[in-house]
C-alpha positions as CSV (number, residue, x, y, z in Angstrom):
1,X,69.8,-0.9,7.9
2,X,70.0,-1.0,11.6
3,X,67.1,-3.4,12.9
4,X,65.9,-2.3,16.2
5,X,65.6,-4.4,19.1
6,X,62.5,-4.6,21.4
7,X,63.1,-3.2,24.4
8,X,62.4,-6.5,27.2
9,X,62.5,-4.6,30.1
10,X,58.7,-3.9,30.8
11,X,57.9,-7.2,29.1
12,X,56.7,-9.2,32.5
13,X,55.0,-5.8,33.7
14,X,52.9,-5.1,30.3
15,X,52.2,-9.0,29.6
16,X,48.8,-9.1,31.9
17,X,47.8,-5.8,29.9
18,X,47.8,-8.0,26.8
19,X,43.8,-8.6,26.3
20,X,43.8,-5.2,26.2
21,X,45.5,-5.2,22.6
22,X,42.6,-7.7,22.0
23,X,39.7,-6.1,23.3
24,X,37.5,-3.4,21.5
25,X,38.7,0.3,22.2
26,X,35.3,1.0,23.5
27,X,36.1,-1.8,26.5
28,X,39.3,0.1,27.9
29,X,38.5,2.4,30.2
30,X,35.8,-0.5,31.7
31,X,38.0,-3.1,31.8
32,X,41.0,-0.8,33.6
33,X,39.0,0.6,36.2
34,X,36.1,-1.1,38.1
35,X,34.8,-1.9,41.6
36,X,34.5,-5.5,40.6
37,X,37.6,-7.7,41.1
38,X,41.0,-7.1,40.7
39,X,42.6,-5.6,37.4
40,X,44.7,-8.7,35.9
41,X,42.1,-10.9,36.6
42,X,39.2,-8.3,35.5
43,X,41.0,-7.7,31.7
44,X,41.2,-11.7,31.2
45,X,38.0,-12.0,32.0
46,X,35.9,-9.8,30.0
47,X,38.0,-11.0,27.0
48,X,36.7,-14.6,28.1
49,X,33.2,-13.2,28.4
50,X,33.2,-11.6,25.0
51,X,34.2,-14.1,23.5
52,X,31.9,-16.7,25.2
53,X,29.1,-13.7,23.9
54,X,30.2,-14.5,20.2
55,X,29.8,-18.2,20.0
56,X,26.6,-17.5,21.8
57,X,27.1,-19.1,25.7
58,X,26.8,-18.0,28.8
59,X,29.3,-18.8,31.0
60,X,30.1,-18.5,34.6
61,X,33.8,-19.0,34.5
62,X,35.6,-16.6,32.8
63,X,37.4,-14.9,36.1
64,X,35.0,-12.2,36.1
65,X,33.0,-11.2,37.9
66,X,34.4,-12.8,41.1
67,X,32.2,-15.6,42.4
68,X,29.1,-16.1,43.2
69,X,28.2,-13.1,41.1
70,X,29.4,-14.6,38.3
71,X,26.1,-17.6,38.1
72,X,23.9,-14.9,38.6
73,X,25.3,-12.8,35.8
74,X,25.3,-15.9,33.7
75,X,21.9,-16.7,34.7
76,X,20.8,-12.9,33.8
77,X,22.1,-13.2,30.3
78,X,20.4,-16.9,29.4
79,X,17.0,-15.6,31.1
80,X,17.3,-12.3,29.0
81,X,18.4,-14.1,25.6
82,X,21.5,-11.8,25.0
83,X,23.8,-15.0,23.8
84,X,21.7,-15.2,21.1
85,X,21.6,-11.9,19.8
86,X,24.6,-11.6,20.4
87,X,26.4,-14.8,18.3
88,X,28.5,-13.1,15.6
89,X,27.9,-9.7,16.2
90,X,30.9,-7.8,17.9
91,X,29.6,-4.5,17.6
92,X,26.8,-5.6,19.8
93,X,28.5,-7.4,22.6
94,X,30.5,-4.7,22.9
95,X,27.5,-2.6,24.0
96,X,26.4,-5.5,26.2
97,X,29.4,-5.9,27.8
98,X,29.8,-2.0,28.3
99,X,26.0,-2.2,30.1
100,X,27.2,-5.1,32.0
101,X,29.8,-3.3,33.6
102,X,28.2,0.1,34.1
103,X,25.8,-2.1,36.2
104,X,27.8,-3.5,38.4
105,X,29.9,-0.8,39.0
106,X,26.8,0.6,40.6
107,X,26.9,-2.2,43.2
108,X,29.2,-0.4,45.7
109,X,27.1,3.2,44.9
110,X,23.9,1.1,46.2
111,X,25.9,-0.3,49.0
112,X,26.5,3.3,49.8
113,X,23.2,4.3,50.0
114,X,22.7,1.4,52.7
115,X,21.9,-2.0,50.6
116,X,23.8,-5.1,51.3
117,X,25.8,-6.7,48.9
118,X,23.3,-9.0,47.9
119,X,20.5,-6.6,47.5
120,X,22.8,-4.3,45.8
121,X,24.0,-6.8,43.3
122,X,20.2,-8.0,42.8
123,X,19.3,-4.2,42.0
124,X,22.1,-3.9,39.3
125,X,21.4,-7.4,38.0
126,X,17.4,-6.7,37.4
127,X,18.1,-3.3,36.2
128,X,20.5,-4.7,33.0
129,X,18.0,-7.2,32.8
130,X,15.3,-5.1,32.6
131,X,16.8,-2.6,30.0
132,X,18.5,-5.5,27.8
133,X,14.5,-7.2,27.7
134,X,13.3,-4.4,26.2
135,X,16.5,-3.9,23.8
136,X,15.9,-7.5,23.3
137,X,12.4,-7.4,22.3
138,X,12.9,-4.4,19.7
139,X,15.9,-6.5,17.9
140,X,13.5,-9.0,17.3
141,X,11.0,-6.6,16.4
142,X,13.8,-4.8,13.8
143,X,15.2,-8.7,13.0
144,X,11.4,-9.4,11.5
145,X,10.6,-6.6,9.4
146,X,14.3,-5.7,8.3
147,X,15.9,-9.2,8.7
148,X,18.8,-7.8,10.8
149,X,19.3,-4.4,13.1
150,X,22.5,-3.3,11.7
151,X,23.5,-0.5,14.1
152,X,19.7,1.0,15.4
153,X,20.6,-0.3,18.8
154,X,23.7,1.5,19.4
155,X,23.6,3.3,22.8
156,X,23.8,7.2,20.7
157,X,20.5,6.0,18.9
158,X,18.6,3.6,21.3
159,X,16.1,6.4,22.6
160,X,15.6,7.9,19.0
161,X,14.3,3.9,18.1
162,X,12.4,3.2,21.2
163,X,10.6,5.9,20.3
164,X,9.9,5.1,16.7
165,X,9.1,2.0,17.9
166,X,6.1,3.0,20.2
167,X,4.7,6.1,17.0
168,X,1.8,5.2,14.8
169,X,3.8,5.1,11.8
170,X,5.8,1.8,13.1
171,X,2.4,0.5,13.6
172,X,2.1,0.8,9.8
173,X,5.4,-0.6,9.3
174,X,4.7,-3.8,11.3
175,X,1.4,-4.3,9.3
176,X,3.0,-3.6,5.6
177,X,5.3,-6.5,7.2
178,X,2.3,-8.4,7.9
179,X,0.6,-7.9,4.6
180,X,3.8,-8.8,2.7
181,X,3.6,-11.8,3.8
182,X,0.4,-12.8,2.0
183,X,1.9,-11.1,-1.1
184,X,5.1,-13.7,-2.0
185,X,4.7,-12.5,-5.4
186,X,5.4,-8.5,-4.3
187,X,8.7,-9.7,-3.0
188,X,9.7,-11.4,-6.3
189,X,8.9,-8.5,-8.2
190,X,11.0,-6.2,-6.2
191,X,14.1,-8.4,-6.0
192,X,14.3,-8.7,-10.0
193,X,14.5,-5.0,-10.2
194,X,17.9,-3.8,-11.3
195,X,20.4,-4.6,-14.5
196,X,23.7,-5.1,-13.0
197,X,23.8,-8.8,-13.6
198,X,22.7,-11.7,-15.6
199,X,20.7,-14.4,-14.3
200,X,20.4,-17.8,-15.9
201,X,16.3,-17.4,-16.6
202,X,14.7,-16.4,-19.4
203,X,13.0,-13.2,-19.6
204,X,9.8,-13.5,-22.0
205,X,9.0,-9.6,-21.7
206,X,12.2,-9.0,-22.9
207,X,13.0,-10.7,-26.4
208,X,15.5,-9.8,-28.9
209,X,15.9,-11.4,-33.0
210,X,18.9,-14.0,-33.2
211,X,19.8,-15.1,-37.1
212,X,19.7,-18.4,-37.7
213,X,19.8,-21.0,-40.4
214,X,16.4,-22.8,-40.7
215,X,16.3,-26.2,-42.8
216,X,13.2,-26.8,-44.8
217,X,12.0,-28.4,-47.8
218,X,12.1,-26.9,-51.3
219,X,11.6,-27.3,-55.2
220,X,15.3,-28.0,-56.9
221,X,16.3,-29.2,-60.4
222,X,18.1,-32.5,-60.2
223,X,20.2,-33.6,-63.6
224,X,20.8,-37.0,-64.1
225,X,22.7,-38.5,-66.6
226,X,20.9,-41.6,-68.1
227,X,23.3,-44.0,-70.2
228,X,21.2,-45.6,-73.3
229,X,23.4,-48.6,-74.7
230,X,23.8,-49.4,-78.6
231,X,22.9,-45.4,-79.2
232,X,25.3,-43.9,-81.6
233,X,27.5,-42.0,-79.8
234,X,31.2,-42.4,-78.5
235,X,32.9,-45.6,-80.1
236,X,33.9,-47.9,-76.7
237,X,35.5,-50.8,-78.7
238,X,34.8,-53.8,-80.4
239,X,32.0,-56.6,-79.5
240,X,30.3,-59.4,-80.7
241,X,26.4,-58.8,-81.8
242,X,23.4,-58.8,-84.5
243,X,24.3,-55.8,-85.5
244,X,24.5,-55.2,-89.0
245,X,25.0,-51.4,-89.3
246,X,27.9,-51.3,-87.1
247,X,29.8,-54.4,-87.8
248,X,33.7,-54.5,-89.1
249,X,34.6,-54.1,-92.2
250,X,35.8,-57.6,-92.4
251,X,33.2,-59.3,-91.0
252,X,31.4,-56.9,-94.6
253,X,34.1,-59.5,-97.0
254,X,33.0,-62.8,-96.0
255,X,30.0,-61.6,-97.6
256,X,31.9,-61.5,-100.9
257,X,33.1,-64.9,-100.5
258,X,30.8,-67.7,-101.8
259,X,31.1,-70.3,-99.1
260,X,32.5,-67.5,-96.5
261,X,29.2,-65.7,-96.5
262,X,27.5,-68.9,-95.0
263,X,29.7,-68.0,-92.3
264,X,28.4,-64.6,-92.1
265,X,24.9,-65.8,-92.0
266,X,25.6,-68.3,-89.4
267,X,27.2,-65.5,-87.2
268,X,24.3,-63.2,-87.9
269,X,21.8,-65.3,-86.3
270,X,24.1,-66.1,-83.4
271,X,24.4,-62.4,-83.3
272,X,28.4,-62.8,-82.7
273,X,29.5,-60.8,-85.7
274,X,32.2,-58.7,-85.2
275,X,30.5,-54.8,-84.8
276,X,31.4,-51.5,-83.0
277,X,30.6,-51.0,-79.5
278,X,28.6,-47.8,-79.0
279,X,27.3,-45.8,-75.8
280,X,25.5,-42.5,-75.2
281,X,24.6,-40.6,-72.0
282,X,21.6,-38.2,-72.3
283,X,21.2,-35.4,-69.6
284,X,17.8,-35.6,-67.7
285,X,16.4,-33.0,-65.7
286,X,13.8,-33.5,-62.9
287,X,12.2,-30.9,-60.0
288,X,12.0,-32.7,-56.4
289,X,11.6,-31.9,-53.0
290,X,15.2,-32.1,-51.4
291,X,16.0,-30.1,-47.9
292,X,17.6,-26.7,-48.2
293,X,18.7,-23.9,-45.4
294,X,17.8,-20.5,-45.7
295,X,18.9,-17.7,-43.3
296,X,16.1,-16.7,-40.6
297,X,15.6,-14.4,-37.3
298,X,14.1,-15.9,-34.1
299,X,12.6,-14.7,-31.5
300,X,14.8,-15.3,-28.1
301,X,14.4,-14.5,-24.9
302,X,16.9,-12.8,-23.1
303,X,18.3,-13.5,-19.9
304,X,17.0,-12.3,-17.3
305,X,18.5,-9.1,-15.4
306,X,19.0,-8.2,-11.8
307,X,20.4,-6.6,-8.5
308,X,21.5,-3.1,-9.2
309,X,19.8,0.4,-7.6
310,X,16.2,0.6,-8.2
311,X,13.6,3.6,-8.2
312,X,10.0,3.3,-6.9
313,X,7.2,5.8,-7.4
314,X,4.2,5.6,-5.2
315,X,0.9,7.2,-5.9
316,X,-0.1,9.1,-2.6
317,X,-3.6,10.3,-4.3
318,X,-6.5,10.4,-2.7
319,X,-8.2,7.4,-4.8
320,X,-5.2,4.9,-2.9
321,X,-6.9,5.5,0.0
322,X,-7.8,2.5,2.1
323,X,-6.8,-1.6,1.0
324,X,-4.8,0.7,-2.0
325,X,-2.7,2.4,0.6
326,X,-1.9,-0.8,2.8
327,X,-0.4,-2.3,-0.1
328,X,1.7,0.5,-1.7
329,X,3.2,1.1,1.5
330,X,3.6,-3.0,1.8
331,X,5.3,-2.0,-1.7
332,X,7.7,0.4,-0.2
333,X,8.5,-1.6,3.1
334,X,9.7,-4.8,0.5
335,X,12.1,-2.4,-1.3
336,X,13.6,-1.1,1.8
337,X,14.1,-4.9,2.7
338,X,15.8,-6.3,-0.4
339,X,17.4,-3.2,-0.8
340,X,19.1,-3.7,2.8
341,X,19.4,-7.3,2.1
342,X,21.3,-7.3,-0.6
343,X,23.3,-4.3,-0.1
344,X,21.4,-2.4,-3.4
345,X,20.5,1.5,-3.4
346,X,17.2,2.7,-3.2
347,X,15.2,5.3,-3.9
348,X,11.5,6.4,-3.3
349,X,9.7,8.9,-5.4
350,X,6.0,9.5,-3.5
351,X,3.5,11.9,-5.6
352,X,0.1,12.8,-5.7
353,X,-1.1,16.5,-7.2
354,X,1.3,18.8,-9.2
355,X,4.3,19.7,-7.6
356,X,3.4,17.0,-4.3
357,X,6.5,14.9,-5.1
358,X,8.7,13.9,-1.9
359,X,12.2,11.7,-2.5
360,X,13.4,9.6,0.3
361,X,16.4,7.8,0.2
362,X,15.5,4.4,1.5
363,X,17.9,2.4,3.9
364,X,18.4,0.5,6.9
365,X,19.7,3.2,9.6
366,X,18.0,4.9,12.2
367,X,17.7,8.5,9.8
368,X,16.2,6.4,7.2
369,X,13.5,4.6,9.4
370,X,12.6,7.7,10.9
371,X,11.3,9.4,7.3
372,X,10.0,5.7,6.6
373,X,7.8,5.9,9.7
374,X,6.9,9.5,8.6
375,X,5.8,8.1,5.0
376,X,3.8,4.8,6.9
377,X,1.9,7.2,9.3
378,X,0.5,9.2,6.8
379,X,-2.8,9.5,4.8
380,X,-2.9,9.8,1.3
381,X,-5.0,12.5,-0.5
382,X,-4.6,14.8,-3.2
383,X,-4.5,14.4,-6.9
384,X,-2.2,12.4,-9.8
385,X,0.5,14.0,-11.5
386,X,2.4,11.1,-12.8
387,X,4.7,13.2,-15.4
388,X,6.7,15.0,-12.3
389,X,8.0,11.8,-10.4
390,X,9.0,10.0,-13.9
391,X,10.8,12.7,-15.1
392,X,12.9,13.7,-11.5
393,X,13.4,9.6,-12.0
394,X,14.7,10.0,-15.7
395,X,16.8,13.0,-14.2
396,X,17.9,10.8,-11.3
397,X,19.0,7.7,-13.6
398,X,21.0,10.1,-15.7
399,X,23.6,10.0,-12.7
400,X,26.1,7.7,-12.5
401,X,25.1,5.6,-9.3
402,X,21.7,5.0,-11.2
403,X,22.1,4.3,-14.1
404,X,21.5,0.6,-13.8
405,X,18.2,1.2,-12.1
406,X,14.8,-0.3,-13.2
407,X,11.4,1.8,-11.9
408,X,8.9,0.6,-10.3
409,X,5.3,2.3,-10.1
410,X,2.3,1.4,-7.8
411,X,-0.5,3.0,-8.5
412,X,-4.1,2.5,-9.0
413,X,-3.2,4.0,-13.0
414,X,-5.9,6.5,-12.8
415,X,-3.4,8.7,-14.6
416,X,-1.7,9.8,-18.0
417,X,1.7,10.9,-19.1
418,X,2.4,13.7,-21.6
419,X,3.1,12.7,-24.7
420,X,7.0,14.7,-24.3
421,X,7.4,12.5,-21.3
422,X,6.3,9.4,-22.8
423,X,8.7,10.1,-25.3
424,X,11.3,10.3,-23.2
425,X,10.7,6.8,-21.2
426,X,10.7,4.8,-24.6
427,X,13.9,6.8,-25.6
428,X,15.2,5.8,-22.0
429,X,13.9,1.8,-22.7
430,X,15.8,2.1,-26.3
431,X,19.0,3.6,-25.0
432,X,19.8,2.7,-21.6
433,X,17.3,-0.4,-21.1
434,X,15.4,1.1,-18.6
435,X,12.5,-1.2,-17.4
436,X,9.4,-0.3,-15.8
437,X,7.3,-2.6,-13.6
438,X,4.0,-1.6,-12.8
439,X,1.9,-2.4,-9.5
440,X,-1.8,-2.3,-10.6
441,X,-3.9,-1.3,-7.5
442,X,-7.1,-0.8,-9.0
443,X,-10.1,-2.4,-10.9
444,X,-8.9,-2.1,-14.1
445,X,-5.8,-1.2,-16.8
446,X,-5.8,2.4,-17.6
447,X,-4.4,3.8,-20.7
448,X,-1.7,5.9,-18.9
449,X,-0.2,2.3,-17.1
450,X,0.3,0.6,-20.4
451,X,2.1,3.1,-22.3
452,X,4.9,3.0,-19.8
453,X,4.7,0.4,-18.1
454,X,6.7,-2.8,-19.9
455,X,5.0,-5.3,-17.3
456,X,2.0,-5.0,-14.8
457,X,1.4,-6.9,-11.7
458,X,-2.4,-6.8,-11.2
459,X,-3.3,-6.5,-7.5
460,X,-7.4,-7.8,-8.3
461,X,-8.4,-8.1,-4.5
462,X,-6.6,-5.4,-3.0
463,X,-9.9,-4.1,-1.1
464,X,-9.5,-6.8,1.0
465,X,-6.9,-5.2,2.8
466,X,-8.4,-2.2,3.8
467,X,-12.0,-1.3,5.0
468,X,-12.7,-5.1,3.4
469,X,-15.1,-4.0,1.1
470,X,-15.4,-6.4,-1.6
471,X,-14.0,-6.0,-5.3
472,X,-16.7,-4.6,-7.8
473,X,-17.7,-7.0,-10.6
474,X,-16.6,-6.3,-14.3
475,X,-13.0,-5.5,-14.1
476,X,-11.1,-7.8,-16.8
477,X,-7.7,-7.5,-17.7
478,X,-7.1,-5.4,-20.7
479,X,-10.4,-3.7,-20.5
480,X,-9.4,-0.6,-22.4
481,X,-7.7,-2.5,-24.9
482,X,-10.6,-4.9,-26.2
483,X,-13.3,-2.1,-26.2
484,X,-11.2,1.4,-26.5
485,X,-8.0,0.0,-29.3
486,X,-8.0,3.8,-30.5
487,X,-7.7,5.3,-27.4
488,X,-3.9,3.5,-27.3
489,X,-0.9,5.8,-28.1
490,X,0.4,3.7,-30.9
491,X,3.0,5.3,-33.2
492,X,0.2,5.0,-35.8
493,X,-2.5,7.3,-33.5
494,X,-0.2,9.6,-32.6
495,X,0.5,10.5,-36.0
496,X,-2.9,10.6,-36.8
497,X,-3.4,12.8,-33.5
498,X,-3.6,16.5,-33.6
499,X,-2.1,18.7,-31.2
500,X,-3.9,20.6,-28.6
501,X,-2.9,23.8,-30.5
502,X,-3.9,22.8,-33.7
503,X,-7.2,21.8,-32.5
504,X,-7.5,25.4,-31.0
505,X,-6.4,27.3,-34.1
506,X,-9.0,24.9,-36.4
507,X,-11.8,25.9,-33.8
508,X,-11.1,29.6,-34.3
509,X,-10.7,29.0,-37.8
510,X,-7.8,30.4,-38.2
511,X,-6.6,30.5,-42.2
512,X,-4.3,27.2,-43.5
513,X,-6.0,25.1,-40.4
């Protein structure tokens, strides 16, 4: 293989081109041709301002622009707070550095038109500044309600944001961002939406039975053997004792002896006659207390699930109007934020009457922010159709991209599901372990919000956010189930239940009803 040699011929003429194999594409045709300076000097000195942009500093001696327009360039950028926004962000300080130089190549086209150098270079100066202030001002504005820009400032989509910027919709933005702020507890319900991975915490709501062995005490028959000496039983040998019964044979012939059975008498009372050795064990049997283990199930927590896409349905009916409203949209504006944050998908469901269902897909880009906006500036009205929304949701986590997707409904609960549907969400909790968190925006739990819903966040003083009309007195958690238990869908009612057209045909009386 033939390795080819690099031709060395142009080397000296291409080497002060070289920051242009370092600098963006974007910076080329900027950095080749200008007004300003000369064109070696020009190309290492934008590199040595963009790269004094990315550490964040200003500097005045980089080589360009020539001197003393340099200080005042550096001075423009401090006063205007670019280093800052610019720290880190490449894609940015490209744009800056492409304004920079469309500015000042408008110095000698303001000379033309009779300004001296120094007013001309003052005009291009306060221009940039003016136009990066503003730019400046709506990064912050994007920074706090998004927690970064992205690309919403690039120069192809800087009008289309100014302008969402100044619409009453952003208006409704900036106070959701307000409001979430008194809400921490929104913001933790939103970011433990999702299943694609396992936290170390414990999830009560979420239990599952774990067999165990479990010691305890119970009632046990203990056998003992209990040895009971000089009870006939097993020979053991021979001893000395009283014994008469069981002593040897020959100790029996001294008694046959006429001076040999004093002998015998004499070892009788010492007891140290000559006998057999007997011993017997009897088996006893007693009941005690003794520990034992016996298998059991326990009820364990699991852990705790997160991250992943997540679905949102938001009741645009008529009764969210007012404090209701502010805080669903808060709702919407904190799922659009974690979902940017953490790189998650997200998708909004909004519904009010039959048929009134809008989807937006929710993210941080300037398409997105406009149908955001859109959703903020409106007014809710109509009615609640709750069955709609969950099942395009249902349809929507059948897909691939969704499937590890937890729901999340805000809604005053002044609604029901059918029964068909409501099947199909606890077939959807059994099989794919959907979970549903609910956002309670009303005075009290409805019957329709605790069927599907397997947790509920109850927002009690959510009138204080809108016309600040205080809560009505009465409302206690649970309300329907401590005074309306049959009113529940329990597997047990529904069997009980008749359906709507068995109820019709007994009315009518029709025959077998």
């Amino acid at each position: 293989m033939v390795e080819l040699q690099t031709s060395l011929l142009y080397e000296s003429l291409e080497a002060p081109l070289a920051p242009l194999d370092r600098l963006p594409r974007g910076l080329w045709l900027w950095s080749l041709i200008h007004s300003q300076g000369r064109l070696v000097p020009r190309l290492a000195g934008i590199e040595r301002q963009r790269s004094a942009l990315l550490e964040g500093l200003a500097t005045a001696d980089a080589g360009w622009p020539p001197q003393p327009l340099a200080q005042r360039v550096a001075a423009v950028l401090a006063a205007v707070d670019l280093p800052r926004h610019c720290a880190g962000e490449p894609a940015l300080t490209e744009t800056v550095l492409r304004s920079l130089c469309f500015h000042l190549d408008m110095i000698v086209d303001y000379m033309d038109r009779g300004d001296s150098e120094e007013d001309a270079a003052t005009l291009a100066l306060d221009t940039f500044a003016a136009d990066w202030k503003e730019r400046c001002g709506t990064m912050d504005e994007l920074t706090a309600i998004f927690g970064e820009y992205a690309d919403l400032v690039k120069n192809t989509r800087w009008d289309m944001m100014r302008g969402l910027l100044r619409s009453g919709g952003w208006q409704e933005v900036v106070r959701a961002r307000r409001l979430i702020e008194a809400l921490p507890e929104l913001a933790r319900i939103v970011r433990q939406l999702g299943r694609a991975r396992e936290t170390d915490e414990p999830y009560a709501s979420n239990c599952s039975d774990v067999r165990i062995m479990e010691e305890h005490l119970a009632m046990r028959q203990v056998e003992r053997i209990v040895q009971v000496p000089d009870y006939p039983g097993e020979t053991l040998g021979v001893r000395r004792s009283g014994r008469v019964a069981r002593m040897l044979p020959a100790e029996a012939m001294l008694l046959l002896h006429p001076r040999l059975r004093l002998v015998w008498h004499a070892r009788h009372a010492e007891r140290t006659l000559l006998s057999y050795e007997d011993d017997d064990r009897i088996r006893d049997v007693t009941n005690e207390l003794a520990p034992a283990w016996r298998p059991s199930s326990l009820r364990v927590p699991n852990k705790r699930l997160e991250m992943g896409p997540m679905l949102v349905c938001v009741d645009t009916s008529g009764s969210m109007q007012g404090g209701a409203e502010a805080v669903a949209k808060a709702v919407v504006l904190e799922a659009v934020r974690t979902a940017h944050a953490q790189q998650r998908a997200c998708h909004l469901f909004t519904f009010s009457g039959p048929e009134e269902i809008v989807e937006i897909e929710l993210a941080v880009d300037c398409d997105s922010i406009a149908r955001l906006t859109d959703f903020m500036g409106q007014t809710f009205h109509g009615g609640t159709d709750i069955s709609g929304p969950l099942e395009r949701a249902l349809d929507k986590l059948g897909e691939r991209n969704w499937q590890l997707a937890d729901l999340l409904i805000a809604s005053d609960g002044e609604f029901g599901a059918t029964p068909a549907v409501a099947a199909q969400i606890q077939r959807a909790k059994e099989e794919m372990g959907l979970r549903i968190q609910g956002v309670l925006i009303g005075d009290r739990e409805t019957v329709g919000f605790l069927e599907i819903a397997d947790d509920i966040y109850w927002m009690r003083d959510w009138r204080r956010y809108g016309s600040g009309e205080t809560e009505l007195p009465g409302a206690t958690r649970s309300l329907t189930a401590t005074y309306f238990p049959g009113a529940l869908r329990t597997p047990d009612h529904r069997d009980r239940t008749a359906s709507g057209a068995d109820a019709a045909k007994a009315i009518a009386g029709e025959p077998g009803q």
